[in-house]
C-alpha positions in Angstrom: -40.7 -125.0 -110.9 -40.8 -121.8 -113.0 -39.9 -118.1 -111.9 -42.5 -115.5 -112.9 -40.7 -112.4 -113.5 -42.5 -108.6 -114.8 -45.5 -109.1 -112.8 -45.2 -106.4 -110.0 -44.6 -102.8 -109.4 -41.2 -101.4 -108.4 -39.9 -98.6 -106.7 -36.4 -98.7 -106.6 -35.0 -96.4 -104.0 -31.7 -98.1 -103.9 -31.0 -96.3 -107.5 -31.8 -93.1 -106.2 -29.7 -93.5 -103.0 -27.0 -93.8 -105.1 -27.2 -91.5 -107.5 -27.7 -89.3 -104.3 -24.5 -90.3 -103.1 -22.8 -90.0 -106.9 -23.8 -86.1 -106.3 -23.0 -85.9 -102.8 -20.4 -88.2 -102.0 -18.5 -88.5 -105.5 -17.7 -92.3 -106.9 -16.3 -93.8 -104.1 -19.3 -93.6 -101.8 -21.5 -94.4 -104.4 -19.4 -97.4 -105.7 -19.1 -98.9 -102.1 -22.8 -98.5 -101.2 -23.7 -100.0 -104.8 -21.6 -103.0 -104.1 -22.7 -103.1 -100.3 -26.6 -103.1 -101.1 -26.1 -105.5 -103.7 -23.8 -107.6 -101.8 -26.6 -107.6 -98.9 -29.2 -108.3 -101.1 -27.3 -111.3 -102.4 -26.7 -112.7 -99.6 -30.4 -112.5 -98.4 -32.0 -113.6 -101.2 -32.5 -117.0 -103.0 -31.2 -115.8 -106.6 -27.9 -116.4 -108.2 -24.9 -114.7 -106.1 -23.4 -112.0 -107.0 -26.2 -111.2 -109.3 -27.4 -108.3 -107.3 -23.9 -107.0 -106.6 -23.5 -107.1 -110.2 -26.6 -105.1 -111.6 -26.3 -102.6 -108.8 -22.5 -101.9 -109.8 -24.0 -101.6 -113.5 -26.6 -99.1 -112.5 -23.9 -97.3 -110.3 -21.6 -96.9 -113.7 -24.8 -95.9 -116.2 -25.4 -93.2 -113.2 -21.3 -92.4 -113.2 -21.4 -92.3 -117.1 -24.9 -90.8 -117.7 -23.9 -87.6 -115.8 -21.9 -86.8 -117.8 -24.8 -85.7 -120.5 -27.2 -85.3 -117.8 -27.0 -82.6 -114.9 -27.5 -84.9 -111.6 -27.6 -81.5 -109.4 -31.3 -80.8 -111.4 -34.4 -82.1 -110.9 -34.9 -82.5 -114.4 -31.5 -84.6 -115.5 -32.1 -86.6 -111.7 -35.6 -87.8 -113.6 -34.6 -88.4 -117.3 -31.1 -90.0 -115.9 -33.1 -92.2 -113.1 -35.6 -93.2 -116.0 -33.1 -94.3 -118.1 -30.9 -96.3 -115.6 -34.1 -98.2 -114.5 -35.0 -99.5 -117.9 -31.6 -100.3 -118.4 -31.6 -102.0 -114.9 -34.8 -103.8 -116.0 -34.0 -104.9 -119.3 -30.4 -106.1 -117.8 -32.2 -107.7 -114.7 -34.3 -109.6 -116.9 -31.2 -111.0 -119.7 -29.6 -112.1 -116.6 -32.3 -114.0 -114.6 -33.5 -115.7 -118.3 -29.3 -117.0 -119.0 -29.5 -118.0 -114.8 -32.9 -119.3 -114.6 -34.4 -121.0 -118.2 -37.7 -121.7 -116.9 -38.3 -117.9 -116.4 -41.6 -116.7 -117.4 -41.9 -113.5 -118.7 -45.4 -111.5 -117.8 -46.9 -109.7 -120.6 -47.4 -107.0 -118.1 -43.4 -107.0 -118.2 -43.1 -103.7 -120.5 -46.2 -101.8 -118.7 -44.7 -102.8 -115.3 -41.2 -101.3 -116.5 -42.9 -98.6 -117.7 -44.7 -97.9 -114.2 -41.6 -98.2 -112.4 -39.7 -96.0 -114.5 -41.8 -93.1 -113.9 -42.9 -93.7 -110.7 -39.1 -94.0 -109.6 -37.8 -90.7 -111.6 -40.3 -88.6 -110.8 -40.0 -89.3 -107.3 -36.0 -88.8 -107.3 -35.9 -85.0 -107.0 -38.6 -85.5 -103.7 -35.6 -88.2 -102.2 -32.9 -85.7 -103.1 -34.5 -82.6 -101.6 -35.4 -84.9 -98.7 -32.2 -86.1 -97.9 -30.6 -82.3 -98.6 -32.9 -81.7 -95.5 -31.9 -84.3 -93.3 -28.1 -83.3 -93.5 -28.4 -80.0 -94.0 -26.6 -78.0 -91.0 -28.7 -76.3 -88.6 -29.0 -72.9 -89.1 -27.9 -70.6 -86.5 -31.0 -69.0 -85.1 -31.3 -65.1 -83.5 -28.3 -64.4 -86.0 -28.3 -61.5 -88.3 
């Protein structure tokens, strides 16, 4: 049986959720969520465990250490850091799966398909984060002033 692997796009809110939190929260939250969603994901899925768990703990320290040269508060450091972490996340996902799994097959669509994600994922990053800055956002008072 052989695992086909690069052949579909991804959005990967989970990433933004926690680079969300990295900005919101600080690196507890976000550490405890990565390790939580990836523990979850484990646990639901038919893959190796604790690979998930693993890679999402990974992207949670490229997003810890990537702020630091990148502004997460901006729109514009939320899409070049979020870009970045999701090729690395790719690239990482698929080094992983082809030591686990040896009869992987790698699409040639793999690169285009990172690609897609990447961008699709990073440019949609400041739209979660102003979404979510909505959501718990306090009421404001109304007739005051």
């Amino acid at each position: 049986m052989q695992a086909v692997a690069g052949s579909q796009l991804d959005f990967d809110l989970l990433t933004i959720a926690i680079a969300y939190l990295l900005v919101k929260y600080g690196k507890g939250a976000s550490s405890v969520y990565a390790f939580g969603q990836g523990f979850f994901m484990d646990v639901i899925s038919g893959g190796p465990q604790g690979l998930s768990a693993l890679l999402y703990l990974v992207v949670f320290l490229c997003l810890h250490f990537g702020s630091r040269f990148f502004e997460l508060q901006h729109p514009k450091g939320q899409i070049l850091l979020v870009a970045l972490v999701i090729g690395l996340k790719e690239i990482l996902l698929m080094g992983m799966l082809e030591l686990f799994l040896p009869r992987l097959v790698l699409m040639s669509s793999f690169p285009v398909m990172t690609l897609g994600s990447m961008v699709v994922t990073a440019l949609s990053a400041p739209l979660v984060f102003g979404f979510c800055d909505h959501l718990i956002a306090p009421p404001e008072e109304k007739g005051a002033g």
